[in-house]
mmCIF file of the N, C-alpha and C atoms, coordinates in Angstrom:
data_MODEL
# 
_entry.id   MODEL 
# 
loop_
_atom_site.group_PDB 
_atom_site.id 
_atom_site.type_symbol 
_atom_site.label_atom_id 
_atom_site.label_alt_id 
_atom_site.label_comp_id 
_atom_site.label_asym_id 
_atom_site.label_entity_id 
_atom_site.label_seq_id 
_atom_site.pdbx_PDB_ins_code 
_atom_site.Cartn_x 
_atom_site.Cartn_y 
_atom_site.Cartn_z 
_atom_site.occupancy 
_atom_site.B_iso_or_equiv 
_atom_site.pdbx_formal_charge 
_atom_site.auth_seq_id 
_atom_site.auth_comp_id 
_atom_site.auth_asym_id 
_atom_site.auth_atom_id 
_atom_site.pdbx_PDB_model_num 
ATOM 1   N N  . UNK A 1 1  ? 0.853  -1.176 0.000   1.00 0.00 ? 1  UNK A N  1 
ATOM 2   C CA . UNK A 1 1  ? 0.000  0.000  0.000   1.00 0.00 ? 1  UNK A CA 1 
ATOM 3   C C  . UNK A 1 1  ? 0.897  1.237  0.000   1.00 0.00 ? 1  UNK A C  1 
ATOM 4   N N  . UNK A 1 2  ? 0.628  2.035  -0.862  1.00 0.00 ? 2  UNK A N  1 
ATOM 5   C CA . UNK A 1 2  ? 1.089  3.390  -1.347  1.00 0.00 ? 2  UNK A CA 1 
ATOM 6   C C  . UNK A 1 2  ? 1.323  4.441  -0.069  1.00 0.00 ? 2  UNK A C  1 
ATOM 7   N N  . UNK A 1 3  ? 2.388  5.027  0.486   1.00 0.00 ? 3  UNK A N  1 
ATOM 8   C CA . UNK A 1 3  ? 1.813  5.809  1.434   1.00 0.00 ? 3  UNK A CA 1 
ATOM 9   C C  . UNK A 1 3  ? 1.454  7.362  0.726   1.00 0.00 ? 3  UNK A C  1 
ATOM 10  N N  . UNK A 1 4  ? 0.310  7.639  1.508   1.00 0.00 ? 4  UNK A N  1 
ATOM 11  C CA . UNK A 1 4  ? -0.191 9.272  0.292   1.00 0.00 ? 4  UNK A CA 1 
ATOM 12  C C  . UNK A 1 4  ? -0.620 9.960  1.366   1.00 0.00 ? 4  UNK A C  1 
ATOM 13  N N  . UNK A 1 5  ? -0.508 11.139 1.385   1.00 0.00 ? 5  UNK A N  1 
ATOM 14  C CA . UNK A 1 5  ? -0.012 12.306 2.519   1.00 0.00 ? 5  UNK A CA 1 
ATOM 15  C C  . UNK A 1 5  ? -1.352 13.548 1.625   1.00 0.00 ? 5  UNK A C  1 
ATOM 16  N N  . UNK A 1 6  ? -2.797 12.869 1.925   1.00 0.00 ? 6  UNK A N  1 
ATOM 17  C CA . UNK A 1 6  ? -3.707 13.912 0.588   1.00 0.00 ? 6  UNK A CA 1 
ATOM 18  C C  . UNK A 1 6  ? -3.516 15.587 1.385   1.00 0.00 ? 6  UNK A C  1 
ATOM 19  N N  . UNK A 1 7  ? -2.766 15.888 2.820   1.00 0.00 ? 7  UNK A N  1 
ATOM 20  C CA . UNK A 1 7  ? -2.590 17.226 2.814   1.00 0.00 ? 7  UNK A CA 1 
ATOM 21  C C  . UNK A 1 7  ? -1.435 17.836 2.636   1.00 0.00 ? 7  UNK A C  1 
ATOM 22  N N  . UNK A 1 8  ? -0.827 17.429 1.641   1.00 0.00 ? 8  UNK A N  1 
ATOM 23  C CA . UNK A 1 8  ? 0.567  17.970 1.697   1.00 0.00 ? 8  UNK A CA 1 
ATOM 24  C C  . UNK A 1 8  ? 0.704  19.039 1.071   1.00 0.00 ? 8  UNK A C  1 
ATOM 25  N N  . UNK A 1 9  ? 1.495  19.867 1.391   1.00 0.00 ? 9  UNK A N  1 
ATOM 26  C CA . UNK A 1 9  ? 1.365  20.805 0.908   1.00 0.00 ? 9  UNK A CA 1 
ATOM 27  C C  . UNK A 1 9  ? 2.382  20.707 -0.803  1.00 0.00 ? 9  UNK A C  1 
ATOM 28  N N  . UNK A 1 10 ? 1.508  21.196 -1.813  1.00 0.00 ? 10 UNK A N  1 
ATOM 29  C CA . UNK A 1 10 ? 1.608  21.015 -3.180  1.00 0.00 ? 10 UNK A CA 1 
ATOM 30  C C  . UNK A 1 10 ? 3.073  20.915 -3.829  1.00 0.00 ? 10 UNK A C  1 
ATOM 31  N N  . UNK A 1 11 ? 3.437  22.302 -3.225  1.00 0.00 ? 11 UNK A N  1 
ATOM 32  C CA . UNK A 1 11 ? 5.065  22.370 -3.475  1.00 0.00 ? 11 UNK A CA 1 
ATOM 33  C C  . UNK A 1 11 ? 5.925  21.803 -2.407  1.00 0.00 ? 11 UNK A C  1 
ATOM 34  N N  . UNK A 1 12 ? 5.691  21.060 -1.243  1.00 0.00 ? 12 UNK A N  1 
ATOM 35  C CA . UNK A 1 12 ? 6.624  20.126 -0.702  1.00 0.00 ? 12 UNK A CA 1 
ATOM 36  C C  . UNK A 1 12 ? 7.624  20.787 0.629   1.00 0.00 ? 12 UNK A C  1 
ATOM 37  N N  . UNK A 1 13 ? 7.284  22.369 0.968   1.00 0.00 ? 13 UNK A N  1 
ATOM 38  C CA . UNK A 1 13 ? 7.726  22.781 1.802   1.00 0.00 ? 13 UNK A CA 1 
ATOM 39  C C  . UNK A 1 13 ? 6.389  22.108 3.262   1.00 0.00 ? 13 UNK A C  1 
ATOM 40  N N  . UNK A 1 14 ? 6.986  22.031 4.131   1.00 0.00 ? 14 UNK A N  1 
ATOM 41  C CA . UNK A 1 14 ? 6.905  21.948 5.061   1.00 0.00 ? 14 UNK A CA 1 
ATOM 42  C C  . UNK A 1 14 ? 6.440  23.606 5.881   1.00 0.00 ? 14 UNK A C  1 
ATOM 43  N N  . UNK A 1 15 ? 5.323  24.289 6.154   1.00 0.00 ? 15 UNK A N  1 
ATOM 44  C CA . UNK A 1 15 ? 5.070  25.340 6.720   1.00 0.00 ? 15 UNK A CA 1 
ATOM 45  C C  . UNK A 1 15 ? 5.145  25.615 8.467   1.00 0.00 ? 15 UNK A C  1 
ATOM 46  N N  . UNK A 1 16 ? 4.705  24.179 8.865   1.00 0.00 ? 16 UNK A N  1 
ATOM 47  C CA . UNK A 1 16 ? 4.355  23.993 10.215  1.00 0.00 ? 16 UNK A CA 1 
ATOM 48  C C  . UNK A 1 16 ? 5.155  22.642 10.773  1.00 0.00 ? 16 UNK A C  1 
ATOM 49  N N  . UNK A 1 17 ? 5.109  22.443 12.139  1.00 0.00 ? 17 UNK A N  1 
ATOM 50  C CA . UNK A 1 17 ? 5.622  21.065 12.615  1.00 0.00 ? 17 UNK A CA 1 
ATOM 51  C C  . UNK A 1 17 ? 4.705  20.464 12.493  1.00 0.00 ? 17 UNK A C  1 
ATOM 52  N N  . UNK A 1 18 ? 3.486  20.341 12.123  1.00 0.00 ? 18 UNK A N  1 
ATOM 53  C CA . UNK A 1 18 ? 2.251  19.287 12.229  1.00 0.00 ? 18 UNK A CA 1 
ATOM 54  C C  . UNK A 1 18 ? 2.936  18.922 10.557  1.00 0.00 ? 18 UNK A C  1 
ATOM 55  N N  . UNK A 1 19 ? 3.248  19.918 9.551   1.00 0.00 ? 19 UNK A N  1 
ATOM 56  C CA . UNK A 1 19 ? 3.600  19.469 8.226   1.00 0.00 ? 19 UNK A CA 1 
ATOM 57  C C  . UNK A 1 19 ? 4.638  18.176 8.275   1.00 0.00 ? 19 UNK A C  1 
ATOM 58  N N  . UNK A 1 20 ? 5.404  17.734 8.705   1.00 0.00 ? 20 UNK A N  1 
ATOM 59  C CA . UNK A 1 20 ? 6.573  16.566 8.927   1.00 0.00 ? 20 UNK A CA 1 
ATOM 60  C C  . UNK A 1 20 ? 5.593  15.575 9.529   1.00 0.00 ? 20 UNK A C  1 
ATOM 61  N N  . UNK A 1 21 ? 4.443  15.401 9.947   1.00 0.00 ? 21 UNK A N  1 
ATOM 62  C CA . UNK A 1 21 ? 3.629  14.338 10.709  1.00 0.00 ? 21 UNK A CA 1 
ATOM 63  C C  . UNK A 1 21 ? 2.945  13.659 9.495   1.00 0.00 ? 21 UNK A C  1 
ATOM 64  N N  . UNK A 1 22 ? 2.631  12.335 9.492   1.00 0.00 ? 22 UNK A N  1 
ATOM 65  C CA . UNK A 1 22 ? 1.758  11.450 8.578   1.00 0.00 ? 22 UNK A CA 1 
ATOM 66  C C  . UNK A 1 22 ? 0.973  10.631 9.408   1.00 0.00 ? 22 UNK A C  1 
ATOM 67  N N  . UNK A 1 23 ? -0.433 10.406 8.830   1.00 0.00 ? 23 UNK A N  1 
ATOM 68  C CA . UNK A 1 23 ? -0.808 8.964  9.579   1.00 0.00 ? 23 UNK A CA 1 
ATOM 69  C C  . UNK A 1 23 ? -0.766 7.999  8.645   1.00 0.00 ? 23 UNK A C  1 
ATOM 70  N N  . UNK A 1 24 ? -0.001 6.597  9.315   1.00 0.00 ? 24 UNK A N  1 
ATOM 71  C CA . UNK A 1 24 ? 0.319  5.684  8.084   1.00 0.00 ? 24 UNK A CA 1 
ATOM 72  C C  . UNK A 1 24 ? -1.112 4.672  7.967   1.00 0.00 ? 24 UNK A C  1 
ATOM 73  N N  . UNK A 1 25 ? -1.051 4.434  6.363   1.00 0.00 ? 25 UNK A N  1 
ATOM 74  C CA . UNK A 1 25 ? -2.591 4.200  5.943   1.00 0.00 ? 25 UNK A CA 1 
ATOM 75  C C  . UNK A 1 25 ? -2.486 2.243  6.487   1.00 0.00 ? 25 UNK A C  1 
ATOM 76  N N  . UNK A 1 26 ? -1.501 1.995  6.978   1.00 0.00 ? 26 UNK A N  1 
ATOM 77  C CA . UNK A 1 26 ? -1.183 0.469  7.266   1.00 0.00 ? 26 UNK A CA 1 
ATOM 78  C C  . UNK A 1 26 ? -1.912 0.341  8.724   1.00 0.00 ? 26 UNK A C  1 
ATOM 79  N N  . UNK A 1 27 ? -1.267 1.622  9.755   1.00 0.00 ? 27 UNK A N  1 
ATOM 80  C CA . UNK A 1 27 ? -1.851 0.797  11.037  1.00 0.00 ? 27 UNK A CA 1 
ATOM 81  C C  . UNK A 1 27 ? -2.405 2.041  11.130  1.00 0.00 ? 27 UNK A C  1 
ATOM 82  N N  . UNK A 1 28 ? -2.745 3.348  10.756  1.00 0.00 ? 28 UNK A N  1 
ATOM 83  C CA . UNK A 1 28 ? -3.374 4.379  11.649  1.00 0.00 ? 28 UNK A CA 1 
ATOM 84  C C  . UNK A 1 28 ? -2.521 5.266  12.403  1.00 0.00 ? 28 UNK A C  1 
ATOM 85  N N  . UNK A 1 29 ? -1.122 4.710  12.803  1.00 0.00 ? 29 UNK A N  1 
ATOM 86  C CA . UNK A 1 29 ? -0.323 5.959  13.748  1.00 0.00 ? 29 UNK A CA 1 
ATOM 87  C C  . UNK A 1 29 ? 0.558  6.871  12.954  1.00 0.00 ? 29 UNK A C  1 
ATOM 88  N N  . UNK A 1 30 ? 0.244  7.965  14.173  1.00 0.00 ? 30 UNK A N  1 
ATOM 89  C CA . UNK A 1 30 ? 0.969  9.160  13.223  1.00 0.00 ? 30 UNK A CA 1 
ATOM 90  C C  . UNK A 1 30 ? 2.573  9.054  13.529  1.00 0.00 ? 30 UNK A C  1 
ATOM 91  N N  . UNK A 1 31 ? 3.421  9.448  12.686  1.00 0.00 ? 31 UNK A N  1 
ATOM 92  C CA . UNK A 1 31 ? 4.756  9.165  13.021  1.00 0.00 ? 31 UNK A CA 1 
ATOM 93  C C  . UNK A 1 31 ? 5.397  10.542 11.811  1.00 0.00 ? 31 UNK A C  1 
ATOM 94  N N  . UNK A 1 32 ? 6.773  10.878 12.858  1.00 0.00 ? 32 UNK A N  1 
ATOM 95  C CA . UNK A 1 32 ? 7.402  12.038 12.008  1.00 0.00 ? 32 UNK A CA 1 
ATOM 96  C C  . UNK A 1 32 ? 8.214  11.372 11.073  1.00 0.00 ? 32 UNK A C  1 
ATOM 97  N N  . UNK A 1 33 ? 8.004  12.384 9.604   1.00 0.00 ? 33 UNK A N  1 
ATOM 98  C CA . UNK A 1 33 ? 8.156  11.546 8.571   1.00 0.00 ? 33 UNK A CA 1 
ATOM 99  C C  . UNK A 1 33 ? 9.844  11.838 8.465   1.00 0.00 ? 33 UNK A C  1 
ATOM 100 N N  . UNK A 1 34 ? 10.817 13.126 9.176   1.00 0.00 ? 34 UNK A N  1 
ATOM 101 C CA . UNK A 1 34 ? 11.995 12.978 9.198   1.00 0.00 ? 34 UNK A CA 1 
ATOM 102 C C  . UNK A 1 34 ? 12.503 12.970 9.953   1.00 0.00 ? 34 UNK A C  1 
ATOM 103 N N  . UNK A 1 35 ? 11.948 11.425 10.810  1.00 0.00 ? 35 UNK A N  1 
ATOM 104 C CA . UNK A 1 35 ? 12.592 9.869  11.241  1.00 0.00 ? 35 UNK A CA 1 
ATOM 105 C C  . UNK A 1 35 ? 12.729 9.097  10.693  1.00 0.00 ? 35 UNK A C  1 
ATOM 106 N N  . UNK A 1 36 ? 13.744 8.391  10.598  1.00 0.00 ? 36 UNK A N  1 
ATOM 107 C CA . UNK A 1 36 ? 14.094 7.672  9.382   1.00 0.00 ? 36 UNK A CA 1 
ATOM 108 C C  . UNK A 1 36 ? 14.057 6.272  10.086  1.00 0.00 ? 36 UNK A C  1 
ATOM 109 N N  . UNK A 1 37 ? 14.129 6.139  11.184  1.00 0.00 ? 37 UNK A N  1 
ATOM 110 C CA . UNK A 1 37 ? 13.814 4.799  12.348  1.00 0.00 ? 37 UNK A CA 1 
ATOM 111 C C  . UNK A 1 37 ? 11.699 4.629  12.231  1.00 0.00 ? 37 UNK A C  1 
ATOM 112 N N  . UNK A 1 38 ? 11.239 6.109  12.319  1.00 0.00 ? 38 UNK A N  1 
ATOM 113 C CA . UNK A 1 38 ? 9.601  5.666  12.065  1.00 0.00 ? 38 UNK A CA 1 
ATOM 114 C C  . UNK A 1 38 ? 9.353  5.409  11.156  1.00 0.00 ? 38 UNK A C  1 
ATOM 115 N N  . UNK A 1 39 ? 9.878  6.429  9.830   1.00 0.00 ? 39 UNK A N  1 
ATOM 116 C CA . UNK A 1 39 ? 9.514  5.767  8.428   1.00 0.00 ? 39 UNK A CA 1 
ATOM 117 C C  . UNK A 1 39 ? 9.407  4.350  8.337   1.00 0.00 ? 39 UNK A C  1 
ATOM 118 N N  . UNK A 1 40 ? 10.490 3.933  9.298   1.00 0.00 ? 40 UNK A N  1 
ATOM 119 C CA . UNK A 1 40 ? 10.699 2.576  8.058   1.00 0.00 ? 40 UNK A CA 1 
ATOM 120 C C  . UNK A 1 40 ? 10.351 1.261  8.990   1.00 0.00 ? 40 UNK A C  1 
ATOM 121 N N  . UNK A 1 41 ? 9.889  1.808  9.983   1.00 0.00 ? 41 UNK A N  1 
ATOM 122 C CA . UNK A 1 41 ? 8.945  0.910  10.948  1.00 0.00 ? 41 UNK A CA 1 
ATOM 123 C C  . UNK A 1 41 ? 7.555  0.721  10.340  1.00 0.00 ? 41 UNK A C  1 
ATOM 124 N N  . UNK A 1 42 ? 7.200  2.208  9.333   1.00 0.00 ? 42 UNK A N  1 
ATOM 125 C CA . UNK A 1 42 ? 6.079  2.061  8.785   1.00 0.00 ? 42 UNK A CA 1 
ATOM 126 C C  . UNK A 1 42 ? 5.809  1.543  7.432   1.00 0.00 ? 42 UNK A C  1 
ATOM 127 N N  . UNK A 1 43 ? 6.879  0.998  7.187   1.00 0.00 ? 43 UNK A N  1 
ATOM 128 C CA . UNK A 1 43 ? 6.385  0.254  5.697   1.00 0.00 ? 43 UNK A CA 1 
ATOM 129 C C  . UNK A 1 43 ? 5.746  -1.049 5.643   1.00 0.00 ? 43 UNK A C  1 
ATOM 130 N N  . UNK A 1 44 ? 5.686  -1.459 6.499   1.00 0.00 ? 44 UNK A N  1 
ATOM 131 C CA . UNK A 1 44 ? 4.728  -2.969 7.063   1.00 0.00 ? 44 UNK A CA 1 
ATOM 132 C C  . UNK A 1 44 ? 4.833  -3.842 5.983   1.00 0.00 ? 44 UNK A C  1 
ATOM 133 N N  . UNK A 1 45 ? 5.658  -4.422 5.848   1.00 0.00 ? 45 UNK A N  1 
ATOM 134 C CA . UNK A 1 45 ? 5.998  -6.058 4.976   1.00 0.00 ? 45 UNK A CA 1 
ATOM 135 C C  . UNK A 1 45 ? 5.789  -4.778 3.433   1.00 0.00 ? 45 UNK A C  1 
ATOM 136 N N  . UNK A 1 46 ? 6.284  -3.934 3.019   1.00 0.00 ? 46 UNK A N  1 
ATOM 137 C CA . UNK A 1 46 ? 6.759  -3.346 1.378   1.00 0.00 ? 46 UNK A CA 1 
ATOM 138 C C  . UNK A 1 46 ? 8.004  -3.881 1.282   1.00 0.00 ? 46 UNK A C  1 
ATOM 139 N N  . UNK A 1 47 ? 8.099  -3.505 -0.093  1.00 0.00 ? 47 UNK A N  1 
ATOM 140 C CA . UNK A 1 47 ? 9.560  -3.930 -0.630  1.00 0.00 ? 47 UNK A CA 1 
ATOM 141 C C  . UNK A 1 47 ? 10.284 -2.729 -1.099  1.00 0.00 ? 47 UNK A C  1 
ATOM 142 N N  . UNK A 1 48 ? 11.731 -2.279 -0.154  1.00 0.00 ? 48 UNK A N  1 
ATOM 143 C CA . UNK A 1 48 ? 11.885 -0.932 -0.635  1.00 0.00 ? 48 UNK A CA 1 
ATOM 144 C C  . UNK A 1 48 ? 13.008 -0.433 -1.654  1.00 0.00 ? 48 UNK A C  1 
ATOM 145 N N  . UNK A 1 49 ? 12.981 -0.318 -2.834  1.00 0.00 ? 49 UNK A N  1 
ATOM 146 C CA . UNK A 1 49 ? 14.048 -0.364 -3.725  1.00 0.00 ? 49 UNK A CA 1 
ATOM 147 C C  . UNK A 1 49 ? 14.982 1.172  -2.926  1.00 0.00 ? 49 UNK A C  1 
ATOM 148 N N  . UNK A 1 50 ? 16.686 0.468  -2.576  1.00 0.00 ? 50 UNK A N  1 
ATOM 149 C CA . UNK A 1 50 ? 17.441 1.317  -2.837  1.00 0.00 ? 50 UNK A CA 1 
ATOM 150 C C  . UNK A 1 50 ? 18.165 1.776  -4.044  1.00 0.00 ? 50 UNK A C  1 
ATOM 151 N N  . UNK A 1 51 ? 18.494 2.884  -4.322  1.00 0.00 ? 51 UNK A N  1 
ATOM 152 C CA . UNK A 1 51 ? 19.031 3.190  -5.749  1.00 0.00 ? 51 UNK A CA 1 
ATOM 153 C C  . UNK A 1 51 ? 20.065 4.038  -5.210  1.00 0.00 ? 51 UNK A C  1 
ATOM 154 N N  . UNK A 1 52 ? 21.502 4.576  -6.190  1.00 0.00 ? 52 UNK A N  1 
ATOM 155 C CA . UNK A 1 52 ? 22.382 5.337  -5.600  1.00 0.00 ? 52 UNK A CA 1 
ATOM 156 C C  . UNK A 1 52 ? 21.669 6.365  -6.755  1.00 0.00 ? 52 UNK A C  1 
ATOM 157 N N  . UNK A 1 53 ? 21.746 8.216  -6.116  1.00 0.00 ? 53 UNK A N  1 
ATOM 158 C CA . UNK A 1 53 ? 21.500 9.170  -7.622  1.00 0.00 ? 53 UNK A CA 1 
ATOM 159 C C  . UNK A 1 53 ? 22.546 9.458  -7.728  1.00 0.00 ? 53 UNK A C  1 
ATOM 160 N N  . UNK A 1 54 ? 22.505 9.876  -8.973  1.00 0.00 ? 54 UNK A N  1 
ATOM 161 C CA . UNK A 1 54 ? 23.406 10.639 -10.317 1.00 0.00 ? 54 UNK A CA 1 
ATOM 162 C C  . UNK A 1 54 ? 24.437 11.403 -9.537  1.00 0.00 ? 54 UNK A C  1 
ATOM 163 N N  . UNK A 1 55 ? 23.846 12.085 -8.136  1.00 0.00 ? 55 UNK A N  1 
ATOM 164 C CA . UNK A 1 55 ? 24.871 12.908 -7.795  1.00 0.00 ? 55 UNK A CA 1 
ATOM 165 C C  . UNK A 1 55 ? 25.893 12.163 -7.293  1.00 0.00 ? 55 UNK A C  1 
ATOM 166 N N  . UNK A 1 56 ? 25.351 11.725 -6.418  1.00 0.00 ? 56 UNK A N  1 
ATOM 167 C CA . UNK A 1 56 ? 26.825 10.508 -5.430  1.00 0.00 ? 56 UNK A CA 1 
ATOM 168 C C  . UNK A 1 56 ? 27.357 9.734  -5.989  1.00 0.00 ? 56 UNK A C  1 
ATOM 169 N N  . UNK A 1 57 ? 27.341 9.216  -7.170  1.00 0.00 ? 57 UNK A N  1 
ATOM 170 C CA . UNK A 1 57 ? 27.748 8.114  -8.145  1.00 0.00 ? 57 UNK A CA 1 
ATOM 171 C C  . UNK A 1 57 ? 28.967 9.442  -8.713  1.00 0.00 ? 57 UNK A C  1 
ATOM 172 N N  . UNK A 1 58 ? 28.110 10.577 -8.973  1.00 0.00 ? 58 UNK A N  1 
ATOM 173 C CA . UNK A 1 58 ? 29.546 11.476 -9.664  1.00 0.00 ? 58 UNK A CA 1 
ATOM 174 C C  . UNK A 1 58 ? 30.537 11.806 -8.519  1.00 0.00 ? 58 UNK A C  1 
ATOM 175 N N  . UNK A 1 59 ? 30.169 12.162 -7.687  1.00 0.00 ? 59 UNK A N  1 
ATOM 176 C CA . UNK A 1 59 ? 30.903 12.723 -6.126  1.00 0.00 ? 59 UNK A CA 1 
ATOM 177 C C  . UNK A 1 59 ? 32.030 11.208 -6.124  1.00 0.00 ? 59 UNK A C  1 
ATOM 178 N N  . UNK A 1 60 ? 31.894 10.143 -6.120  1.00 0.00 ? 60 UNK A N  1 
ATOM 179 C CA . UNK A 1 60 ? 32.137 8.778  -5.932  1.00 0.00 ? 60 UNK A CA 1 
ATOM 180 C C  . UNK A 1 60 ? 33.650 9.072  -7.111  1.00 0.00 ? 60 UNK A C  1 
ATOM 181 N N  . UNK A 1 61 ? 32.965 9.312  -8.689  1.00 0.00 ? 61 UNK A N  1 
ATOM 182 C CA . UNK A 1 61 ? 34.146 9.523  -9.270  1.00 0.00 ? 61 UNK A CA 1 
ATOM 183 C C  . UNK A 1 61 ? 34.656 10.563 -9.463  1.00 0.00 ? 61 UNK A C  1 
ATOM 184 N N  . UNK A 1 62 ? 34.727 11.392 -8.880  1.00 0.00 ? 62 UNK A N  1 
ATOM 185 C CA . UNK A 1 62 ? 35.560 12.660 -8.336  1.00 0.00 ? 62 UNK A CA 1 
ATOM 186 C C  . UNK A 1 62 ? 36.545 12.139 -7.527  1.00 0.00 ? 62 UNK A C  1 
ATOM 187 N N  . UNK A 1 63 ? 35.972 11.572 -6.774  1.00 0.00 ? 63 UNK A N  1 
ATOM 188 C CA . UNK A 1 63 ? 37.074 11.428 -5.447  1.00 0.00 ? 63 UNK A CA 1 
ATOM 189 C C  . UNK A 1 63 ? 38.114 10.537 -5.852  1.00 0.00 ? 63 UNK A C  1 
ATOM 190 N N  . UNK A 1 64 ? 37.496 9.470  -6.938  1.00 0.00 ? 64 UNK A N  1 
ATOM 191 C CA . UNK A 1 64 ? 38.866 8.655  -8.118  1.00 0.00 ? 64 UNK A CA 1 
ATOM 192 C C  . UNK A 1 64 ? 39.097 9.044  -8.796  1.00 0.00 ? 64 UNK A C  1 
ATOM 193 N N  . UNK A 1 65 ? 39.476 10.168 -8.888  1.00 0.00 ? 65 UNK A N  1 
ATOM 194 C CA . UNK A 1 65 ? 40.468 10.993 -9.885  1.00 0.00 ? 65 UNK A CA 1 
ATOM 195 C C  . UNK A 1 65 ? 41.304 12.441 -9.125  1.00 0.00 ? 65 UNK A C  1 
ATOM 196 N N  . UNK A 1 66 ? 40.734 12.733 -7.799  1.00 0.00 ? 66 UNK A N  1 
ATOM 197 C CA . UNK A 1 66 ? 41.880 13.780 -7.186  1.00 0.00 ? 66 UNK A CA 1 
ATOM 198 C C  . UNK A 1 66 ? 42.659 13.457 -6.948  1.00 0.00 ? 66 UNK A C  1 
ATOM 199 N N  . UNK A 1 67 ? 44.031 14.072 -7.451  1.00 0.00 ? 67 UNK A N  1 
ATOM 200 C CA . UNK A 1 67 ? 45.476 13.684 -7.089  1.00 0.00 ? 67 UNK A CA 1 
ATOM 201 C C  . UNK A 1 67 ? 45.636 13.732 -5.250  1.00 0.00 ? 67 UNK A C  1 
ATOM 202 N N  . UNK A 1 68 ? 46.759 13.743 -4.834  1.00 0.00 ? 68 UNK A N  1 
ATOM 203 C CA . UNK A 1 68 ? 47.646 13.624 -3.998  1.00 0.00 ? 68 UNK A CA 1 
ATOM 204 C C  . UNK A 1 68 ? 47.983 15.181 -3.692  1.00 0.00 ? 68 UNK A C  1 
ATOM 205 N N  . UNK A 1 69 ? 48.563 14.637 -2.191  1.00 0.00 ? 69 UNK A N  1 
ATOM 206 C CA . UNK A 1 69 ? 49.026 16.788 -2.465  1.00 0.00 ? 69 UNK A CA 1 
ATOM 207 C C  . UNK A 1 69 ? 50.371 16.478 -2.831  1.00 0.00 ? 69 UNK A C  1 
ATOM 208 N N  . UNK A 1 70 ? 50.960 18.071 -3.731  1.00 0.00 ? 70 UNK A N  1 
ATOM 209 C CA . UNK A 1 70 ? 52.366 18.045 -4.910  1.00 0.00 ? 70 UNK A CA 1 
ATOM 210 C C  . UNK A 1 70 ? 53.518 17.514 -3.847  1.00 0.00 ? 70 UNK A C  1 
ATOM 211 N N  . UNK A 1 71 ? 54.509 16.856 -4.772  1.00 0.00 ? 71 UNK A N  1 
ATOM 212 C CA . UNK A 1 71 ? 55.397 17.042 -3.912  1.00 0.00 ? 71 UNK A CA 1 
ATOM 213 C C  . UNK A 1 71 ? 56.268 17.864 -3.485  1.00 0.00 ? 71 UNK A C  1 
ATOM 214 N N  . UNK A 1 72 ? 56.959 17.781 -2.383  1.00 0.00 ? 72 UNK A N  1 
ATOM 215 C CA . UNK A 1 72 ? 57.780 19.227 -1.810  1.00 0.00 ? 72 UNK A CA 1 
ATOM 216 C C  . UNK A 1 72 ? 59.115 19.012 -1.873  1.00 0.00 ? 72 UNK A C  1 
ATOM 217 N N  . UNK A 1 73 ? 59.934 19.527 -2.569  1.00 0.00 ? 73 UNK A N  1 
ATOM 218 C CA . UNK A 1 73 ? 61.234 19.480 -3.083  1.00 0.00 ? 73 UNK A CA 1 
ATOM 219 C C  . UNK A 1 73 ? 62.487 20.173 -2.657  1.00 0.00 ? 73 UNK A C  1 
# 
């Protein structure tokens, strides 16, 4: 089951502390959604695809390709 938040606000800011609260449509309790220990207490038997993004995969090869510091002569 989908979790869907029908008062959220449209553009995704957060206005209020009640805005970070959800009630999950699995058991009914409300839990803050940036907890990352409640979130994921609330996915009740889902299956949750991790993915790495575009950014950290580039950050990743950045960091295999900065040299060394020069040497001192």
């Amino acid at each position: 089951m989908p979790i869907v938040d029908i008062f959220a606000d449209p553009d995704g800011v957060a206005e209020t502390e009640a805005d970070h609260f959800m009630k999950c449509p699995g058991c009914g309790e409300w839990f803050d959604m940036r907890d990352l220990d409640q979130l994921l207490a609330h996915v009740h038997d889902a299956e949750i695809e991790i993915k790495e993004s575009p950014r950290s995969r580039r950050a990743n090869e950045c960091n295999d390709t900065v040299a060394g510091p020069p040497d001192t002569q």
